[in-house]
PAPASE-748487 format. One record per residue: y, z, x of N, C-alpha, C in turn; residue in one letter; residue number from 1. Coordinates in Angstrom, 3 decimals, always signed. Atoms other than C-alpha are relative to their C-alpha. Last residue first. Layout:
N
REC        n.Y        n.Z        n.X       ca.Y       ca.Z       ca.X        c.Y        c.Z        c.X   res     n
REC          Y          Z          X          Y          Z          X          Y          Z          X     A   NUM
...
This chain:
102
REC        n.Y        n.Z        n.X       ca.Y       ca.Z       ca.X        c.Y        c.Z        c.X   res     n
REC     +1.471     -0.012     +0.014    -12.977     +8.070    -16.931     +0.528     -1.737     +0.663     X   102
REC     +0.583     +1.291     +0.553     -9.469     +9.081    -16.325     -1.182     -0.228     +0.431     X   101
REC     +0.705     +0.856     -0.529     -8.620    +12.450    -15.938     +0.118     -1.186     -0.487     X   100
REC     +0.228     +1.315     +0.564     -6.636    +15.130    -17.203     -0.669     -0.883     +1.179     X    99
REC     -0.299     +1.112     -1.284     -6.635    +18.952    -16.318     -0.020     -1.286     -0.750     X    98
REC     +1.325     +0.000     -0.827     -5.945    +21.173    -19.242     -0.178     -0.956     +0.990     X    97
REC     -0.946     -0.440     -1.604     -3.398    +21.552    -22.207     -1.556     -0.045     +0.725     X    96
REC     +0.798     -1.620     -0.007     -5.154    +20.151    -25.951     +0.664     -0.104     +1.809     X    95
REC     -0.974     -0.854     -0.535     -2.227    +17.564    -27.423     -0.681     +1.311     +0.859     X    94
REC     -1.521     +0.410     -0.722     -3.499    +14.465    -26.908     +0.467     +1.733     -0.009     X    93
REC     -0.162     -0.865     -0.766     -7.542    +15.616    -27.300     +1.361     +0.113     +0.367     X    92
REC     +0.181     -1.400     +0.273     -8.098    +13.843    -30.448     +0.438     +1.167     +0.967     X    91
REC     -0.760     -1.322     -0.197     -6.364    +11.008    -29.814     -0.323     +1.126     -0.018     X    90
REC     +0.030     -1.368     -0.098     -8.650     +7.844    -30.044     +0.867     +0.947     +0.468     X    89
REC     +0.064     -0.730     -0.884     -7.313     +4.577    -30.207     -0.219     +1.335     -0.025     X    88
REC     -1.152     -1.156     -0.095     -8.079     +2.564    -33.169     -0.414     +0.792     +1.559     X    87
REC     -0.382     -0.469     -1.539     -9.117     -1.052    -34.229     +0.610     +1.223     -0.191     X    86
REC     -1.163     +0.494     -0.889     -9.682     -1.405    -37.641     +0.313     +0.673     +0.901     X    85
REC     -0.343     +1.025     -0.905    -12.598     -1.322    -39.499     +0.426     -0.399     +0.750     X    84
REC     -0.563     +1.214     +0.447    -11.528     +0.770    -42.074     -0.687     -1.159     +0.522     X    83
REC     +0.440     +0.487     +0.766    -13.595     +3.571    -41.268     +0.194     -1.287     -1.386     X    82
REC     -0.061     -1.092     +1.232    -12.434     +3.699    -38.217     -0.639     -0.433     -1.093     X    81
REC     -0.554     -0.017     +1.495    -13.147     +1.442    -35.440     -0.272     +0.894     -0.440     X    80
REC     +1.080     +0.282     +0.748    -13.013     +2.012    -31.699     +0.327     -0.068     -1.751     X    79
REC     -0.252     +0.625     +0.916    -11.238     +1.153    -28.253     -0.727     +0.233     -1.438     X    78
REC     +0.476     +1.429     +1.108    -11.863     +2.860    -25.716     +0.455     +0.243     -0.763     X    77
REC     -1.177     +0.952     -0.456    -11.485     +6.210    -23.612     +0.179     -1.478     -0.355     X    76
REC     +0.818     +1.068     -0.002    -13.981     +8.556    -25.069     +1.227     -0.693     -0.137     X    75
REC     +1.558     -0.287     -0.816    -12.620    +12.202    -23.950     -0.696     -1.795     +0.101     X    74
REC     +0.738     +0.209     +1.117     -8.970    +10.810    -25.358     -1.169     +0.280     +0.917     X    73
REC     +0.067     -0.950     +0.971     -6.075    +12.829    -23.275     -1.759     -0.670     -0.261     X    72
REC     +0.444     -0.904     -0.672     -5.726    +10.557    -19.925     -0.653     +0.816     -0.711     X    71
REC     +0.645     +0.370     -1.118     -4.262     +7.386    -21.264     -1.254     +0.581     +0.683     X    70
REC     +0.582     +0.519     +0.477     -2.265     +9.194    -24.101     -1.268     -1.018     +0.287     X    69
REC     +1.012     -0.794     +0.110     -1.126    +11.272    -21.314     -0.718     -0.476     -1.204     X    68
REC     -0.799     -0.952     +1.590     +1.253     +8.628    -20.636     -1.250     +0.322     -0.241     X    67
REC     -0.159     +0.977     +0.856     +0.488     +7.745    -16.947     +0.197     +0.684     -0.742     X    66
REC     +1.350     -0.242     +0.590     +2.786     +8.991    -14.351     -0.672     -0.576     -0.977     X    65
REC     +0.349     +0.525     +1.524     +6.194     +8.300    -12.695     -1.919     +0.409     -0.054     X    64
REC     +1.897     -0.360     +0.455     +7.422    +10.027     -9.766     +0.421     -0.648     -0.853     X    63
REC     -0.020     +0.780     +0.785    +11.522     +9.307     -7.981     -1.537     +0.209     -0.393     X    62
REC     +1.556     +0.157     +0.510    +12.044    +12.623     -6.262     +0.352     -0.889     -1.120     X    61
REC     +0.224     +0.670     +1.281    +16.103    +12.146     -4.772     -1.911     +0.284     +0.006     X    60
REC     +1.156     +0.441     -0.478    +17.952    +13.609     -1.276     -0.847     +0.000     -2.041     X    59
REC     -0.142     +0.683     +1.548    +21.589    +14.549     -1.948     -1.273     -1.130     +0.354     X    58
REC     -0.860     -1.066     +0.354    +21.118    +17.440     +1.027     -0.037     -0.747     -1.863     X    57
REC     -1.356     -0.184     -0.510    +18.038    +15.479     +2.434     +0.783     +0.563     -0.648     X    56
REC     -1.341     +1.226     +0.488    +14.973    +16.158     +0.638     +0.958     +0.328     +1.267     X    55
REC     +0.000     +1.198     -1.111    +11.951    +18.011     +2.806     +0.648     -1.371     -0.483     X    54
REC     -0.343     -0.621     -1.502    +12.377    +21.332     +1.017     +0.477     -1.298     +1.054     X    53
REC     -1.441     -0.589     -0.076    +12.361    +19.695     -2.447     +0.515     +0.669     +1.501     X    52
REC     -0.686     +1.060     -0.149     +8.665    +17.933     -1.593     +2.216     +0.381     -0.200     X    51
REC     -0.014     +0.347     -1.184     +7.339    +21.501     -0.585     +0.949     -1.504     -0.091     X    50
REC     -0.650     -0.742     -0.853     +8.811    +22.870     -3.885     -0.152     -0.172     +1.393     X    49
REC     -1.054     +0.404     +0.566     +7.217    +20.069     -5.977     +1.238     +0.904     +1.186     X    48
REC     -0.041     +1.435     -0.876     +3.818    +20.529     -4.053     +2.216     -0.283     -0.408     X    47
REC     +0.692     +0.230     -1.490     +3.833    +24.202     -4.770     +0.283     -1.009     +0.673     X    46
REC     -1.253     -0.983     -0.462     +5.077    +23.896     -8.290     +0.254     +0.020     +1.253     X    45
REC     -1.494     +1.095     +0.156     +2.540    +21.093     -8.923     +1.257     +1.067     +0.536     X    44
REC     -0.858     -0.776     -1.050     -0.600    +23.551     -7.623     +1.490     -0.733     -0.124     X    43
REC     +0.019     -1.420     +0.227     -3.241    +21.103     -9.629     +0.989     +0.668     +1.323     X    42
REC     -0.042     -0.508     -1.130     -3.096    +17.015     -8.716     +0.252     +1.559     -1.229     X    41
REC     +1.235     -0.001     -0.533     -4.065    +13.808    -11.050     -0.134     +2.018     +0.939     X    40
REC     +0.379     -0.583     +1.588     -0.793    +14.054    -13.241     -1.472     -0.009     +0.570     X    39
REC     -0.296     -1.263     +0.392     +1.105    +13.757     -9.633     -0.794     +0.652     -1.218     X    38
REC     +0.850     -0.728     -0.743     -0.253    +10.613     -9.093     -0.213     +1.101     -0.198     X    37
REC     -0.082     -1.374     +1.112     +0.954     +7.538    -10.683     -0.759     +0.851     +1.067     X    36
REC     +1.081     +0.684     +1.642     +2.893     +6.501     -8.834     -0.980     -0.514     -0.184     X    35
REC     +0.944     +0.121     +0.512     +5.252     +8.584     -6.244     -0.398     -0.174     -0.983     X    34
REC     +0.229     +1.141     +0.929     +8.400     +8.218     -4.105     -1.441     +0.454     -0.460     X    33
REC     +1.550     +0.070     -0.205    +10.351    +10.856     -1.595     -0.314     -0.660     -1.341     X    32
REC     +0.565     +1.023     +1.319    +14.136     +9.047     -1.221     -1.811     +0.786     +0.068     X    31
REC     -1.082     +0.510     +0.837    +16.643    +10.374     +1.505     -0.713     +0.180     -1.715     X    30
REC     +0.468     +0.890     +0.859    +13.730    +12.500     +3.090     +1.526     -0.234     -0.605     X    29
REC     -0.597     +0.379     +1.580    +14.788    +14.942     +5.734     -0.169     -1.204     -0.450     X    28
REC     -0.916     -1.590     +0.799    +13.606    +16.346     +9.427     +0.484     +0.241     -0.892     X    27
REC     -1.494     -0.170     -0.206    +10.917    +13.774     +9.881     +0.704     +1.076     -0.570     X    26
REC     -0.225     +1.011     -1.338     +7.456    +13.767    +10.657     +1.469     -0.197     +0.418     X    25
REC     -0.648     +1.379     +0.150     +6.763    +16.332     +7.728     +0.015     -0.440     +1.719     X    24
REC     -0.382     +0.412     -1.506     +4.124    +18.915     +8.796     +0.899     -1.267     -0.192     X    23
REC     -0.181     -1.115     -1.026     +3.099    +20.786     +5.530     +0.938     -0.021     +1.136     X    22
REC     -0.967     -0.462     +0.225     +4.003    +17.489     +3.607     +0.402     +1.538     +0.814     X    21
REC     +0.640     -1.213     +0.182     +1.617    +15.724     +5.420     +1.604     +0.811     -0.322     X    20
REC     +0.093     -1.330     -1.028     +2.796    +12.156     +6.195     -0.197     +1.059     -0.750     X    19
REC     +0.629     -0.623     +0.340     +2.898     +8.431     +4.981     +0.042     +1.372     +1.099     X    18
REC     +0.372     -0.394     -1.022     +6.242     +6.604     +6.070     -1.053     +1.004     -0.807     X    17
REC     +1.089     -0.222     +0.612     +7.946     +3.486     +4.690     -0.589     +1.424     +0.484     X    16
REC     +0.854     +0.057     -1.183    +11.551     +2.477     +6.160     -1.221     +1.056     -0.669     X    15
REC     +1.242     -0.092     +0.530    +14.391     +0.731     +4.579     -0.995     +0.760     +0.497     X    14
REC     -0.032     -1.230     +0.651    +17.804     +0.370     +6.259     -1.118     +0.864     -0.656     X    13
REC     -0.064     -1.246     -1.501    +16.645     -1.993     +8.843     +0.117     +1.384     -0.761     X    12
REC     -1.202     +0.140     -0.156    +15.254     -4.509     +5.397     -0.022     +0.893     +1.063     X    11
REC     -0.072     +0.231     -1.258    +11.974     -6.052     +4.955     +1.450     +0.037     +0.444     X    10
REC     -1.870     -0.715     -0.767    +11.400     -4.483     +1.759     +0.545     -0.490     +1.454     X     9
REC     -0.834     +0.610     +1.494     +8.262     -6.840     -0.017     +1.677     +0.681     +0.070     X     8
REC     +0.334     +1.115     -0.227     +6.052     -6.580     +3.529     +1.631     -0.784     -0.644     X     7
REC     -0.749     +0.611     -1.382     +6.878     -2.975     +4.336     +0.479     -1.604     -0.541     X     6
REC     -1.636     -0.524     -0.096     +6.014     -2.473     +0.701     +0.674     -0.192     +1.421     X     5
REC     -0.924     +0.843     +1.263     +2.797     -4.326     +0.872     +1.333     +0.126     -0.281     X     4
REC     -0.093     +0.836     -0.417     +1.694     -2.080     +4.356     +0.688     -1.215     -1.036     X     3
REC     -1.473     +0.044     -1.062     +2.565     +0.639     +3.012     -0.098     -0.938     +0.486     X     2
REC     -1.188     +0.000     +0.811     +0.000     +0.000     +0.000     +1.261     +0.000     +0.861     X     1
């Protein structure tokens, strides 16, 4: 993936860099970036507060995730009701708990 973004930013200002948030590489982040991911991971406070440490002063967290409508339904498909008609399962949208995708 860093390698595609190098490819598709090829500017001086620009500059890609995987690293350990424990042990950043550099001394401040303008820009830290992630998608989707975060809705995969346990300890968010933790990670959120290591990625806030290692902003620059007016330093930015851009995340996106998927819509827990994605993640919620145990049986992840497509199925009919007793209409017939196409439906997406919800049952689990609103129950709190890790999420996955099958």
């Amino acid at each position: 993936m860093l390698a595609r973004a190098h490819a598709e930013t090829p500017h001086p200002a620009v500059s890609y860099l995987k690293s350990d948030l424990d042990r950043p590489e550099v001394e401040a982040f303008d820009l830290a970036y992630s998608s989707p991911a975060f809705h995969y991971l346990t300890g968010l406070e933790d990670l959120f507060a290591r990625v806030h440490a290692a902003l620059a002063p007016a330093g930015m967290l851009v995340c996106s995730v998927e819509h827990p409508m994605m993640t919620a339904p145990r049986h992840q498909d497509w199925s009919s009701d007793a209409s017939e008609l196409p439906t997406w399962p919800d049952g689990a949208y609103l129950d709190e708990g890790p999420r996955r995708k099958n």
